[in-house]
N, C-alpha and C positions, 0 to 999 in steps of 0.2 A: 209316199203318201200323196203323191202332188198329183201324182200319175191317177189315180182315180176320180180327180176332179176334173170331168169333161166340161165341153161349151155350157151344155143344161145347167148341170151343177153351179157353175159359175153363173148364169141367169137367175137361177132358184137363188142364189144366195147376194146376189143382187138387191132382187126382191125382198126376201128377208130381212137384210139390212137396213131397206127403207124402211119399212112396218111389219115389225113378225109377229104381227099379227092377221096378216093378210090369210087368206083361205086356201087353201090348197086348190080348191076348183077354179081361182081365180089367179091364183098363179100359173097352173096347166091353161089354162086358155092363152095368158101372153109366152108362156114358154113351147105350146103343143103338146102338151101333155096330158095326158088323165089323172083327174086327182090323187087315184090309188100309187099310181107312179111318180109322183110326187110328193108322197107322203113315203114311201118307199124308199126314195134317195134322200129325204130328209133324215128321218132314220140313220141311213145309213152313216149320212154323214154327224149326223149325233156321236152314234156309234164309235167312228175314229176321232171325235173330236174337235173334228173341222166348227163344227156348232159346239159351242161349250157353255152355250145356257141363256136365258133371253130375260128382258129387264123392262120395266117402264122408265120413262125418260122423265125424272122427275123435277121443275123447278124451283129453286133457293129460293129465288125472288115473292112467289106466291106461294112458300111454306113456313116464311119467317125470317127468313135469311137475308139480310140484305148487303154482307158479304161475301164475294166468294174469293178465295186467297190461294198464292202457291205459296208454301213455307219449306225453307231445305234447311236439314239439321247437319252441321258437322260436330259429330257425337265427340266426347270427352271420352279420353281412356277408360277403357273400363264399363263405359255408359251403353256402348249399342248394344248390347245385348239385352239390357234390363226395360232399354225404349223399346225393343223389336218384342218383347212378352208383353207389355202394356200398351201399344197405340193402338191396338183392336178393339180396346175399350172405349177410346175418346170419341164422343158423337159427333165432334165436328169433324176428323178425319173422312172422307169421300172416296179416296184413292190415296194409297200410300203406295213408293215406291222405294229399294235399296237402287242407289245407283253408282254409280265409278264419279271419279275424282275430287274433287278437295270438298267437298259435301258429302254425308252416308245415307243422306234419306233425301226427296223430297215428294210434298204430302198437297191434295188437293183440296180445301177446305171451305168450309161455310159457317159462317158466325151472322149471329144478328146483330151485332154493330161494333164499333171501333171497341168499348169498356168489355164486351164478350174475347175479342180480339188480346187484346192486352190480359185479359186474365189467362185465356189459353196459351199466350206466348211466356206469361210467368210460369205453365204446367210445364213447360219443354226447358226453358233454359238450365232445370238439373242436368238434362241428358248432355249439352250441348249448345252452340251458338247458331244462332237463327240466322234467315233472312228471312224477311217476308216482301211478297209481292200481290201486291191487291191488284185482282182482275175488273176491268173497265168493263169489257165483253168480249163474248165468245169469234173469232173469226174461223175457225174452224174445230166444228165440234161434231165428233163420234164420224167421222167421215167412212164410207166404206171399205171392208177391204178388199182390191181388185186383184183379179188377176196377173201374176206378174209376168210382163213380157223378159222374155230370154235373148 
């Protein structure tokens, strides 16, 4: 699949990752392209997935949130599976992850304050034992993803 993402592609999706919402005629003018041809390998690359769907970047701080938290569960016998049918529900979850070793999950979050925090960590301690780590700020966030040299 790697093989069909030429220089362009890799410019176009450059682009893209900055602002996808940028215009196709404005991205053919920094790449040399005509828009149709740029909407053309967009497409395409839709198509195989290389693009797998586009988002607004939204902030906690100016939506009510004035937590943002990494929490990793190491689930109780028996528990991950009944956490993994239910976290899709919790609205402070942002990203959930299963991951490898002595933790089964950890989840990206936002609460609006410490007594939201503490109630949401009484929802998880059925499943499992917590850590929680409250984020300060972001140093690298949604960074793009580049082409990888061989």
């Amino acid at each position: 699949m790697n093989a069909k993402l030429d220089v362009l592609n890799w410019k176009i999706l450059k682009l893209l990752q900055e602002n996808a919402r940028e215009s196709f005629a404005n991205i053919g003018r920094q790449v040399g392209l005509t828009p149709p041809a740029v909407a053309e390998r967009v497409k395409k690359m839709e198509d195989m997935g290389v693009i797998s769907g586009y988002k607004a970047v939204v902030s906690h701080s100016h939506t009510g949130y004035q937590l943002k938290a990494i929490i990793t569960l190491r689930a109780f016998m028996g528990k991950l599976r009944p956490f993994l049918e239910i976290v899709n529900t919790y609205e402070e979850v942002v990203n959930c992850y299963r991951i490898t070793g002595n933790e089964n999950i950890i989840m990206l979050v936002v609460l609006k304050d410490q007594f939201h925090l503490e109630k949401f960590i009484d929802k998880l301690i059925q499943y499992g034992e917590t850590r929680t780590h409250i984020i300060l700020s972001d140093v690298v966030s949604n960074a793009p993803i580049k082409k990888r040299e061989v």
